[in-house]
C-alpha positions in Angstrom: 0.0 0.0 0.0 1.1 3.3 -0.9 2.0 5.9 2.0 -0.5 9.2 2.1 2.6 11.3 1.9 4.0 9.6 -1.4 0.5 9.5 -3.0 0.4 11.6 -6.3 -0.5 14.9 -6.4 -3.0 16.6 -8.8 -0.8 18.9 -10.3 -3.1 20.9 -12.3 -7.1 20.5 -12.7 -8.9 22.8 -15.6 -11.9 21.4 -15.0 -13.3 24.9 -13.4 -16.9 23.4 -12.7 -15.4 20.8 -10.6 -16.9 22.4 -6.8 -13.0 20.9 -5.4 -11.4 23.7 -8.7 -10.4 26.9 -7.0 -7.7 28.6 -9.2 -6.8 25.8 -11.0 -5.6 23.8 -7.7 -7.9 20.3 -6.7 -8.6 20.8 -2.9 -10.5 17.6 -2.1 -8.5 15.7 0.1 -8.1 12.3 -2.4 -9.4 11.8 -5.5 -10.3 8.6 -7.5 -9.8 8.0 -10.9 -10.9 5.7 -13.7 -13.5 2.9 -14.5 -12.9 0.3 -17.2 -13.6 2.6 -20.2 -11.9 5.6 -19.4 -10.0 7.5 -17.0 -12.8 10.0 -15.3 -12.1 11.5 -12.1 -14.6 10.5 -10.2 -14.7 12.7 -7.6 -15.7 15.4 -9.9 -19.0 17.3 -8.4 -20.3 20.1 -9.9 -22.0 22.3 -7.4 -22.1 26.0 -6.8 -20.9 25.6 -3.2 -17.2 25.1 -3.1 -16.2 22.0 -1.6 -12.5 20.8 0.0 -9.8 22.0 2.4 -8.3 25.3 1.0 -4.6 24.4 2.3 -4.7 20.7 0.6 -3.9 19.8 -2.9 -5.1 16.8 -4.1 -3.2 13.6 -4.3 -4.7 9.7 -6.1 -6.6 8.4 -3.4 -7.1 5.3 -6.3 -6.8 4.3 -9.6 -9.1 1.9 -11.4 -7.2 1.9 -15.0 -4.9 -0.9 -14.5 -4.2 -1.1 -18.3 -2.0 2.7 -17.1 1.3 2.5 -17.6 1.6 4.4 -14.2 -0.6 2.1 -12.5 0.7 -0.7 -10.4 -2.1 -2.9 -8.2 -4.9 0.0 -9.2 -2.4 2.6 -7.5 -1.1 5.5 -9.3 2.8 6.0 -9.3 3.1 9.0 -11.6 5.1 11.6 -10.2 1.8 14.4 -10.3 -1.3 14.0 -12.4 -3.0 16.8 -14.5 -7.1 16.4 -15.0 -8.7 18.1 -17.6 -11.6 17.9 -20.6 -11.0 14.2 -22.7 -13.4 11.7 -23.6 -15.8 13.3 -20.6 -15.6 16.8 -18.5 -13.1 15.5 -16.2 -10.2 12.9 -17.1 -7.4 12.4 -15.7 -4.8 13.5 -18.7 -1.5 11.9 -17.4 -3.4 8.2 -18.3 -1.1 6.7 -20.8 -1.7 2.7 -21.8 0.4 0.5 -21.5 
């Protein structure tokens, strides 16, 4: 199992709708990425009450696209993830297959 403190962080998030987007920065405490089809972030909520800890950035709480080539027992290794528009309003943009 991966430590909290060497989790990945979510470097950047565009996804300005996302309720955990302030500036650019994810501030939900974890988030969750993936299902078998794509790489959504599924902790995207869009809401017009803001939503997270201001002082946190995010880090990969999880990881369901094993077929990742940062992926290793659905946990992500990459050094930071980005999250942006893709195939839905919020994927994870660092996914790369293997």
């Amino acid at each position: 199992m991966t430590a909290a403190l060497e989790m990945p962080r979510v470097q950047e998030c565009v996804v300005a709708a996302c309720a955990y987007n302030q500036s650019g920065d994810c501030h939900a405490f974890a988030i969750t990425i993936g299902s078998m089809d794509h790489a959504h972030c599924h902790t995207f909520v869009e809401s017009p009450v803001r939503g997270g800890v201001e002082s946190l950035i995010a880090q990969v709480g999880a990881c369901q696209r094993a077929d990742c080539r940062h992926n290793e027992q659905l946990e992500c290794h990459a050094t930071s993830i980005r999250v942006g528009p893709d195939n839905d309003l919020a994927d994870c943009i660092t996914y790369a297959g293997r």
